[in-house]
C-alpha positions in Angstrom: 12.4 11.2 -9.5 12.9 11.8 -5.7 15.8 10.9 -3.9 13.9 8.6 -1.8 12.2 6.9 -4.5 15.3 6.2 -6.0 16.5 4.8 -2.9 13.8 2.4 -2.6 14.2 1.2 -6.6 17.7 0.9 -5.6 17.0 -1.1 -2.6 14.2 -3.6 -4.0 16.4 -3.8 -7.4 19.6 -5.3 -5.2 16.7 -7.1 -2.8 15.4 -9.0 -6.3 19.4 -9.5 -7.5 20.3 -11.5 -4.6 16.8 -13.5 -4.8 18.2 -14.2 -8.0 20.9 -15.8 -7.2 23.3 -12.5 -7.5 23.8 -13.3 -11.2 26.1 -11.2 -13.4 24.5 -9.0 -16.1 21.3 -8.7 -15.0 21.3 -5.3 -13.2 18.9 -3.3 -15.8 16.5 -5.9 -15.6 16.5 -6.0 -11.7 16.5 -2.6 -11.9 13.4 -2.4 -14.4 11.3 -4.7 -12.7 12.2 -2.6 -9.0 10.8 0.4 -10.7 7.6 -1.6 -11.9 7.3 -2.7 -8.6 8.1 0.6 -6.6 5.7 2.4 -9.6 2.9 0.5 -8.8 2.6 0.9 -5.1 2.6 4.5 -5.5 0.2 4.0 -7.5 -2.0 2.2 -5.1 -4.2 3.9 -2.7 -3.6 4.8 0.7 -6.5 3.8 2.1 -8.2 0.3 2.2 -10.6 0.0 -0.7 -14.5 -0.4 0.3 -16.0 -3.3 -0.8 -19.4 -3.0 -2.6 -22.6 -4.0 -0.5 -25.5 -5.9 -2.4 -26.3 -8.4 -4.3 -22.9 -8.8 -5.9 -20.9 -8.5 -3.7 -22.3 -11.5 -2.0 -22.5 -13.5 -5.1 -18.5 -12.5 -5.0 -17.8 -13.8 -1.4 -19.9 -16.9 -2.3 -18.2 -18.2 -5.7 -15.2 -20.6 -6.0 -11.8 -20.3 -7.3 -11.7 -22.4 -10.7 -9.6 -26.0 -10.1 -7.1 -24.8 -12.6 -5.4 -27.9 -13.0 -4.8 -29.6 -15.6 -6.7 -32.6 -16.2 -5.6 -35.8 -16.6 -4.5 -37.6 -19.5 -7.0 -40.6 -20.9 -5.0 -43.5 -21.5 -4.6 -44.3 -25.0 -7.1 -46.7 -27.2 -5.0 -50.0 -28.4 -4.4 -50.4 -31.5 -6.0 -53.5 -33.7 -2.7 -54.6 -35.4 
């Protein structure tokens, strides 16, 4: 691992500890998820991706998010007794 790679893990690991609250005993987790996080961007690519032209790509821009809440309960039936 590079020195400045390192350098960022170490600086987004103590950015997500005090985000956190500063807890005690959480450092290798922080740390973990810093790497994940640090991993992935360099995984990314440098450039902006091209979106797809077409038929698809339009039926893409045109479609709605899904209402992903949860529905509401029906009130309950009352009871003959």
């Amino acid at each position: 691992m590079t020195d400045d790679k390192q350098e960022r893990i170490r600086q987004r690991a103590h950015a997500i500890w005090e985000q956190a609250g500063r807890p005690d005993g959480a450092h290798q987790q922080h740390w973990d998820q810093a790497t994940a996080e640090i991993d992935g961007e360099d995984g990314k690519p440098k450039a902006k991706a091209v979106r797809p032209k077409g038929p698809a790509a339009a039926k893409a821009k045109d479609s709605k998010p899904k209402d992903t809440k949860p529905k509401p309960a029906r009130p309950r039936k009352a009871s003959a007794s």
